[in-house]
C-alpha positions as CSV (number, residue, x, y, z in Angstrom):
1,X,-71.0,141.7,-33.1
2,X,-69.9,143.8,-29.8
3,X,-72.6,146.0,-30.0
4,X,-75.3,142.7,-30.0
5,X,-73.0,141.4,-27.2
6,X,-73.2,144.7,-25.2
7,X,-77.1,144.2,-26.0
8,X,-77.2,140.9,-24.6
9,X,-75.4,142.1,-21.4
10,X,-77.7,145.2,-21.2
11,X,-81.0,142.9,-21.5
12,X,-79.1,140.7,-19.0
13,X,-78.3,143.1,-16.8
14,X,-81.5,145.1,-16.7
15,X,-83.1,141.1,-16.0
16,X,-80.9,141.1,-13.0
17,X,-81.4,144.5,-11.6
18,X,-85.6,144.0,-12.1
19,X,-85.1,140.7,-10.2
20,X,-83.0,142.3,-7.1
21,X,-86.1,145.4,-6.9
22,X,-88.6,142.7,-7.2
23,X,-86.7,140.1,-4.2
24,X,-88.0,141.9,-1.3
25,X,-88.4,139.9,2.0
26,X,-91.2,137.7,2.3
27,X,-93.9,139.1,4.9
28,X,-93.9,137.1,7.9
29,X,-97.1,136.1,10.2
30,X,-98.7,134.5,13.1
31,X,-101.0,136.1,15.9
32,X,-99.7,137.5,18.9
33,X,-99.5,135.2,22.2
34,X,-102.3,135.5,24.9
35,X,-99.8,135.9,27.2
36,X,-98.6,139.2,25.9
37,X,-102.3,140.5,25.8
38,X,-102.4,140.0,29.9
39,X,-99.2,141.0,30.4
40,X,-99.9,144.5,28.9
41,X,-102.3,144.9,31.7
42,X,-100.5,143.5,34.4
43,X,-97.4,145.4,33.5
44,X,-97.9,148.8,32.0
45,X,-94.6,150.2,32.0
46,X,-93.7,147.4,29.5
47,X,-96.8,147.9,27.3
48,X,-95.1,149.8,25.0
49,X,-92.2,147.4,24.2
50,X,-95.2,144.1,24.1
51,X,-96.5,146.2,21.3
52,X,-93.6,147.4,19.4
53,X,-92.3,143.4,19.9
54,X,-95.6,142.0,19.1
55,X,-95.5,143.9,15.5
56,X,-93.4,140.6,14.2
57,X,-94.1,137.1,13.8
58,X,-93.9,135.0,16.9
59,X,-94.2,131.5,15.5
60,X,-97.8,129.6,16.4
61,X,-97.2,126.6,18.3
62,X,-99.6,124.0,16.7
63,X,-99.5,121.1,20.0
64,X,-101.8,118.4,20.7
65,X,-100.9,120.2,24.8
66,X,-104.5,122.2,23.1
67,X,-107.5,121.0,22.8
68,X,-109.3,120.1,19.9
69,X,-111.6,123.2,20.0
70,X,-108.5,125.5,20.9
71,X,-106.9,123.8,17.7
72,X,-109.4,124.8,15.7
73,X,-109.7,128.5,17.3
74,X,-105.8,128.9,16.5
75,X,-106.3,127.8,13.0
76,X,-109.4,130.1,12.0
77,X,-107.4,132.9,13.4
78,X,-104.7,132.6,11.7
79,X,-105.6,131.7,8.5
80,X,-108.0,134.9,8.8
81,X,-105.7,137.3,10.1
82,X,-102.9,136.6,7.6
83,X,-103.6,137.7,4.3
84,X,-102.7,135.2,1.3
85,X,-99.6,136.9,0.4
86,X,-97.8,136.4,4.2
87,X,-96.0,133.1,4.8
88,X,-97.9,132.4,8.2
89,X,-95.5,130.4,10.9
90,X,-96.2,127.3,12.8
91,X,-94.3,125.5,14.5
92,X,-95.9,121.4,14.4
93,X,-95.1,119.8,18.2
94,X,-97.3,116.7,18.4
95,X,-95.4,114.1,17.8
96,X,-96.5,110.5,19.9
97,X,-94.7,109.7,23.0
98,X,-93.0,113.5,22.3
99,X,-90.3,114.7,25.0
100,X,-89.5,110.8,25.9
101,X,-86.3,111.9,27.3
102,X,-86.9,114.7,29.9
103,X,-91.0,113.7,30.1
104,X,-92.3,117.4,30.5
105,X,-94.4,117.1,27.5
106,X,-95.4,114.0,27.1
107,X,-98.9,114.9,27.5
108,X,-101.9,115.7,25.2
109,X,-104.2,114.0,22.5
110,X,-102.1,112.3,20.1
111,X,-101.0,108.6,21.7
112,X,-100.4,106.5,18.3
113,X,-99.6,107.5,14.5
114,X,-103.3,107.1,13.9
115,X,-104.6,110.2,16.2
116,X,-101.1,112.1,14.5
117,X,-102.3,111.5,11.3
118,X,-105.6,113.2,12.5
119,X,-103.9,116.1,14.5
120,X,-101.7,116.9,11.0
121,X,-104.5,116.3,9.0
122,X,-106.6,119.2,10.9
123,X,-103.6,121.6,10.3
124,X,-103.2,120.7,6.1
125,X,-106.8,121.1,6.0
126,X,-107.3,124.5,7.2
127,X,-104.0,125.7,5.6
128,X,-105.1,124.4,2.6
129,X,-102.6,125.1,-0.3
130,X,-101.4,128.5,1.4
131,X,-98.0,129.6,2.0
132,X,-96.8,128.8,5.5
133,X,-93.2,128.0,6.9
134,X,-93.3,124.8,9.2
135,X,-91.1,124.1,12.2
136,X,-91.4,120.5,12.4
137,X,-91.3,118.9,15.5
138,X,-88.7,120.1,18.3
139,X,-86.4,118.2,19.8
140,X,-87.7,114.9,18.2
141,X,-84.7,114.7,15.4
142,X,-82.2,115.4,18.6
143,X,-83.7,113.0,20.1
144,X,-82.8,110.2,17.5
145,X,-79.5,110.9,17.0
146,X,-78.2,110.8,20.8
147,X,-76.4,107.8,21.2
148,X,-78.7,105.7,23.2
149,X,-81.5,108.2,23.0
150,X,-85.1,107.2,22.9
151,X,-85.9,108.7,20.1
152,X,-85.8,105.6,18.2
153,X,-87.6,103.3,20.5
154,X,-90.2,106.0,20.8
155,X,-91.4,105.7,16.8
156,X,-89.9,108.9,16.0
157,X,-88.3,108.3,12.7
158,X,-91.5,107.0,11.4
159,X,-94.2,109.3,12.5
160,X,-91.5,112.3,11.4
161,X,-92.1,110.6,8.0
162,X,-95.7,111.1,8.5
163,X,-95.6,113.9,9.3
164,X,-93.0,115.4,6.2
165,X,-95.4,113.3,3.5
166,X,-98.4,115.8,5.0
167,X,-97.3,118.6,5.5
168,X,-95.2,118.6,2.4
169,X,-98.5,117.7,0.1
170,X,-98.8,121.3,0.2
171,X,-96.5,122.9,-2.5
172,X,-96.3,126.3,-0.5
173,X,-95.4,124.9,2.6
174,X,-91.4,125.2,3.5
175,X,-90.4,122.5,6.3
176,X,-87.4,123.2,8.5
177,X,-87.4,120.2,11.1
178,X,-85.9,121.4,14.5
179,X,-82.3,120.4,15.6
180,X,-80.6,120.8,18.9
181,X,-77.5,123.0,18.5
182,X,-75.7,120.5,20.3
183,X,-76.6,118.0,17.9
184,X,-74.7,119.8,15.4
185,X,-71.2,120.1,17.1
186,X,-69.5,116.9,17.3
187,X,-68.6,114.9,14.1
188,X,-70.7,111.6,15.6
189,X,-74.0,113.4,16.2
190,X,-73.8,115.5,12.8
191,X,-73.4,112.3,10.8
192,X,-76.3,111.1,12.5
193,X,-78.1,114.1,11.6
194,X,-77.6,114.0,8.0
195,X,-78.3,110.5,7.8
196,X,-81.8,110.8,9.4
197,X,-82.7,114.3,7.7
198,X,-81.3,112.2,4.3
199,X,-84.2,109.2,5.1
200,X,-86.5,112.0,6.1
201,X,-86.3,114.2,2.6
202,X,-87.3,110.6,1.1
203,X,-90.9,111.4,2.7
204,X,-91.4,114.6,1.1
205,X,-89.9,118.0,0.7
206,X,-87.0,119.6,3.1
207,X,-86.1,123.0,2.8
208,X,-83.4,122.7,5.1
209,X,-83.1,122.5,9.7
210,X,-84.0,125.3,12.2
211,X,-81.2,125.9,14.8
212,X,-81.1,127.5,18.1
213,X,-85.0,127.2,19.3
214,X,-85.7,128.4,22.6
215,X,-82.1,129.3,22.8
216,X,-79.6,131.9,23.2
217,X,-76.6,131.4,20.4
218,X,-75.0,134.0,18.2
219,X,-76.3,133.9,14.9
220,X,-72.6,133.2,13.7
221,X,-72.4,130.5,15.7
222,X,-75.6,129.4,14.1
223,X,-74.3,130.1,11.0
224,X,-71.2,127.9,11.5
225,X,-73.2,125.0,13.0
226,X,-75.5,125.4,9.8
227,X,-72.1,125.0,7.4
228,X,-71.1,121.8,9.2
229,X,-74.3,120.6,8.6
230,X,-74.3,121.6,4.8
231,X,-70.4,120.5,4.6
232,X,-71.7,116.5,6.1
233,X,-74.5,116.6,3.8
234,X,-72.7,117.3,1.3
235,X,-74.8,119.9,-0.1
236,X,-76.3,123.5,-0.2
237,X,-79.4,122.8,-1.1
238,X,-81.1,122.4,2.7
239,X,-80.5,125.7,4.7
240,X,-81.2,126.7,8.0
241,X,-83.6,128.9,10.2
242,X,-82.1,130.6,13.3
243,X,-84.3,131.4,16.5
244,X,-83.0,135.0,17.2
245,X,-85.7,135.6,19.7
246,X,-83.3,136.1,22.8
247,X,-79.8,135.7,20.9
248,X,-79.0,139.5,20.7
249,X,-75.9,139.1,23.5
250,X,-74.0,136.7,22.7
251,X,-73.9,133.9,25.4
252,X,-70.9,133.0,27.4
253,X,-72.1,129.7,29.2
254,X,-74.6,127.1,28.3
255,X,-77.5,128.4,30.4
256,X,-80.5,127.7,29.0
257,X,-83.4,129.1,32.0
258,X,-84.1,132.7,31.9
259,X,-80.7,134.3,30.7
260,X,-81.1,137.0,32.5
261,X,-77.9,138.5,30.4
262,X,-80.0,137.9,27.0
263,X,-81.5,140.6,24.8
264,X,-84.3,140.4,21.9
265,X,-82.2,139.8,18.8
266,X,-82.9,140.9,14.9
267,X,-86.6,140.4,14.3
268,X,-87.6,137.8,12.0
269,X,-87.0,137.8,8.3
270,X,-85.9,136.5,5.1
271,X,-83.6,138.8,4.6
272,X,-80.7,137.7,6.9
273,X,-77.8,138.9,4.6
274,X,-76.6,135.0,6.0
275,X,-76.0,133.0,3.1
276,X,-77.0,129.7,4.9
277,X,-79.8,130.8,6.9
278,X,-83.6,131.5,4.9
279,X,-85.2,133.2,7.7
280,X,-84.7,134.7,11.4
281,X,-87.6,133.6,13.6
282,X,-89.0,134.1,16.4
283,X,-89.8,130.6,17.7
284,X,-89.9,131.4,21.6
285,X,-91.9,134.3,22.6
286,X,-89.8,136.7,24.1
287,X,-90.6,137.5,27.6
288,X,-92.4,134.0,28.4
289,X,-90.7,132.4,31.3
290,X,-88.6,128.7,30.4
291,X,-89.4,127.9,34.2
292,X,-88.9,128.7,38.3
293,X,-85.1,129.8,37.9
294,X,-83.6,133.4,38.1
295,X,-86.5,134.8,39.4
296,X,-88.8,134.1,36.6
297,X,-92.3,132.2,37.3
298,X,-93.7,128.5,35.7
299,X,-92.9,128.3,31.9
300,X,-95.0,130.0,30.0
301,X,-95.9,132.7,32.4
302,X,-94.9,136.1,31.6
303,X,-91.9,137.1,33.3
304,X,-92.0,140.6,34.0
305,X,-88.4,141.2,34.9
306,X,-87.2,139.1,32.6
307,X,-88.7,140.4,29.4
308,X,-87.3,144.2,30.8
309,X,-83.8,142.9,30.4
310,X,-84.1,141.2,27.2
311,X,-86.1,144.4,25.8
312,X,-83.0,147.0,27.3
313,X,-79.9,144.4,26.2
314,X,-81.3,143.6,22.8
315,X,-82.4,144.4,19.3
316,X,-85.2,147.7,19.6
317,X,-83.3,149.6,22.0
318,X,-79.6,149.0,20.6
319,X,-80.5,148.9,17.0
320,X,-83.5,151.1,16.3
321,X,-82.7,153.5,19.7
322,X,-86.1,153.2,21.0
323,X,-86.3,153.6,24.9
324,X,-85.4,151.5,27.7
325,X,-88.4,150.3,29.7
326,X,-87.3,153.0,32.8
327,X,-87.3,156.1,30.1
328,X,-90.9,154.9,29.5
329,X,-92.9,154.1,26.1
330,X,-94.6,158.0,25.7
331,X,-92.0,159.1,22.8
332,X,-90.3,156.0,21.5
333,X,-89.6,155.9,18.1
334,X,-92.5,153.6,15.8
335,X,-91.1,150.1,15.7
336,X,-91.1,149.1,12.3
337,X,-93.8,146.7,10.9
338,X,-92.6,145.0,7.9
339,X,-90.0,142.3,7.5
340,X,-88.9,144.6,4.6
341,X,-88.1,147.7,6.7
342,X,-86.7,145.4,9.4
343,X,-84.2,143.9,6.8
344,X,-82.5,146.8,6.1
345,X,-81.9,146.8,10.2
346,X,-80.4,143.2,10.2
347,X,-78.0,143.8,7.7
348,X,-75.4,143.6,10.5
349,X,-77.7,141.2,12.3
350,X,-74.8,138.3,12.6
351,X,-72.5,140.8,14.2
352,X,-74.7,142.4,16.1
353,X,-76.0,139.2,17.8
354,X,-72.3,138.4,18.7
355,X,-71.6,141.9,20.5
356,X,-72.0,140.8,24.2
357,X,-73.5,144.2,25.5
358,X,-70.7,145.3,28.3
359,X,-73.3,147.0,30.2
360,X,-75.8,144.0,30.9
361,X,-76.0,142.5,34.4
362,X,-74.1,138.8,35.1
363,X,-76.6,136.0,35.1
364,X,-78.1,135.5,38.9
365,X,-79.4,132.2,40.1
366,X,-82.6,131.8,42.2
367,X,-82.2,129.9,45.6
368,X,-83.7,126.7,43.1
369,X,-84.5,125.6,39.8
370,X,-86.8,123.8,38.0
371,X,-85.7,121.5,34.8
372,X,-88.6,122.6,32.7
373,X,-88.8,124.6,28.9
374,X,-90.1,127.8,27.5
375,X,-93.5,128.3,26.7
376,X,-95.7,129.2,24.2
377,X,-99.7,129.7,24.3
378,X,-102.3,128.3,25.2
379,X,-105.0,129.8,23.8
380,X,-105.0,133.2,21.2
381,X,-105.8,136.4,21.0
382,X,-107.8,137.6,18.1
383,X,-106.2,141.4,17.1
384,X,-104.1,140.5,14.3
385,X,-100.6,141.0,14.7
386,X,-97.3,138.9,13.6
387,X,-97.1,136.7,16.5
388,X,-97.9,133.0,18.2
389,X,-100.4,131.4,20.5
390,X,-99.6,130.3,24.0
391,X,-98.6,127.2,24.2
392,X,-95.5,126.0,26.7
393,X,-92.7,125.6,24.3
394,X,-89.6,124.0,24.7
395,X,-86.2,125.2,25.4
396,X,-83.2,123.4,23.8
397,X,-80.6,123.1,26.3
398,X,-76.5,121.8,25.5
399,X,-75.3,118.4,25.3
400,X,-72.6,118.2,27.8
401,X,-72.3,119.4,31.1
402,X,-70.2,122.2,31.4
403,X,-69.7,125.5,34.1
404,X,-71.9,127.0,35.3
405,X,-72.7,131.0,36.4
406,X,-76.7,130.5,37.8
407,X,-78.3,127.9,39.6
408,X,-80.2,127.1,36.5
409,X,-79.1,123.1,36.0
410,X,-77.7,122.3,33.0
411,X,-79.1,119.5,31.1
412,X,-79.1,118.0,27.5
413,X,-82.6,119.0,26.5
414,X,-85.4,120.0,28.6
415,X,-89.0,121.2,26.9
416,X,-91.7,121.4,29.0
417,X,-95.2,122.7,27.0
């Protein structure tokens, strides 16, 4: 009898161990941002860090802010560059009456559910039944759960239920619908979280919330906010999705324009050694400007200055030891390519997102500011990397007012795309 027992647990064990060598991280893609392609040329002493940066998966922003034939341009190429195996990322942002708060992005094609139905059913069709990982509408989920937010008035609950029942036809597809921070932080807003994300998973399947786009939190901090959700749910089953993109330094105010105290943080992954959190992503494209404060130029431009501090405070040059921009590109190490390699890298990625770098400069304030979002792309470029197109994406911004260090104003929410 012991020696079948020590059988069993052998067979067991050897079942476990094949499973853990087998578990490797899922390969991550997109296509790499137009604005990185220019900026290379514009800016050659940070060519070398665009490349080593543009090796990862910089989510595709999917907007009805392109036009139909720049849709379609976006699709073929990334559906063609990623092979079937990757999980390509999109992030959907076409919701009607979008951004009804702040008003930045309230433009583009979609007006009612029936031209959203259209603009999602472009995307499932050219997906098809392959695996992707959405990000499902920013900001419109924060949005219904402010008290007295126009979320509601807007149609958002509804056309987020359209949007879940399509995009979740697709048994491949993994949906994580976007949530302000803020939203997560008081008891009031969380409940009203759950209880729109419990109506929501009625329309199809949830995999869980991203946290922190466009933003600059710790990935602790993410992680907490991510347990309170799962504690007022009630449930493990939804997990979360972090935005490490600039979150390398952890904050110390609320700024949300151009923290020019930010670094790159762990590249993205599903290996986060975070219990809570699936995947690190890079929603925003690092380096793209969220508007005309500390120095940096309209969102969605490339900000040259901007992108040098997040590259020497953050992930490549204080993880992997490559070189700053000043000690030049000629022999940095190789940046590593695969979301496997890059795993074994993050395996402190919590802590070291939450090690404020002593040596990086105090945020500075331009003379004025503007109240607009990061960006993303507007149209692609075609050399297939892990990366997203350029269309202006929006940056999440705090709930309450509180101190603050630049001359960046400090609002709820602002996205501008």
């Amino acid at each position: 009898m012991v020696q079948i027992l020590r059988s069993i647990a052998a067979v067991a064990s050897l079942a476990l161990s094949m499973y853990a060598i087998n578990a490797v991280a899922e390969e991550l893609c997109s296509i790499a941002p137009l604005s990185y392609a220019t900026a290379k040329t514009d800016y050659p002493d940070v060519a070398f860090a665009i490349s080593a940066v543009e090796e990862y998966s910089i989510a595709a922003w999917y907007t009805d802010r392109l036009s139909t034939t720049d849709r379609a341009k976006m699709l073929k190429e990334i559906t063609t560059k990623c092979s079937e195996d990757s999980r390509m990322t999109i992030v959907v942002y076409g919701i009607p009456n979008k951004d009804c708060n702040a008003g930045y992005s309230s433009g583009g094609a979609v007006s009612n559910t029936a031209d959203y139905k259209a603009f999602l059913s472009d995307l499932t069709t050219a997906v098809g039944d392959r695996k992707v990982l959405y990000v499902v509408e920013p900001d419109a989920l924060g949005l219904l759960a402010e008290d007295g937010g126009c979320g509601s008035k807007a149609g958002y609950l509804e056309n987020l239920k359209v949007a879940i029942k399509a995009l979740s036809a697709n048994a491949n597809a993994e949906l994580y619908v976007d949530v302000g921070y803020w939203t997560l932080e008081y008891e009031g807003q969380r409940s009203k979280v759950v209880t729109i994300m419990k109506e929501l998973a009625a329309s199809g399947t949830l995999k869980g919330i991203a946290i922190n786009t466009s933003n600059y939190r710790s990935t602790s901090q993410i992680s907490e906010l991510c347990s309170n959700f799962q504690t007022a749910i009630g449930s493990k089953d939804m997990a979360c999705i972090a935005d490490t993109s600039r979150n390398y330094v952890a904050p110390t105010t609320t700024d949300w324009c151009n923290v020019l105290a930010a670094g790159i943080g762990a590249p993205p992954t599903s290996e986060t050694n975070v219990s809570n959190l699936d995947y690190f992503m890079w929603i925003k494209p690092p380096g793209e400007s969220d508007g005309t404060c500390n120095g940096g130029p309209d969102a969605g431009k490339f900000f040259e200055t901007g992108f040098q501090k997040l590259w020497d405070q953050g992930y490549f040059v204080n993880k992997l030891g490559m070189n700053t921009i000043a000690e030049g590109g000629t022999d940095t190490t190789e940046a590593q390519t695969t979301d496997d390699t890059a795993s074994q890298d993050t395996q402190d990625a919590g802590s070291a997102t939450d090690e404020p770098d002593t040596t990086s400069p105090n945020v500075t304030g331009s003379s004025e500011s503007q109240d607009t979002g990061s960006s993303a792309p507007e149209t692609t470029e075609t050399t297939e990397t892990n990366t997203a197109p350029p269309t202006e994406t929006p940056t999440v911004t705090p709930e309450a007012p509180v101190a603050q260090t630049s001359n960046c104003k400090v609002r709820r929410r602002v996205r501008k795309l």
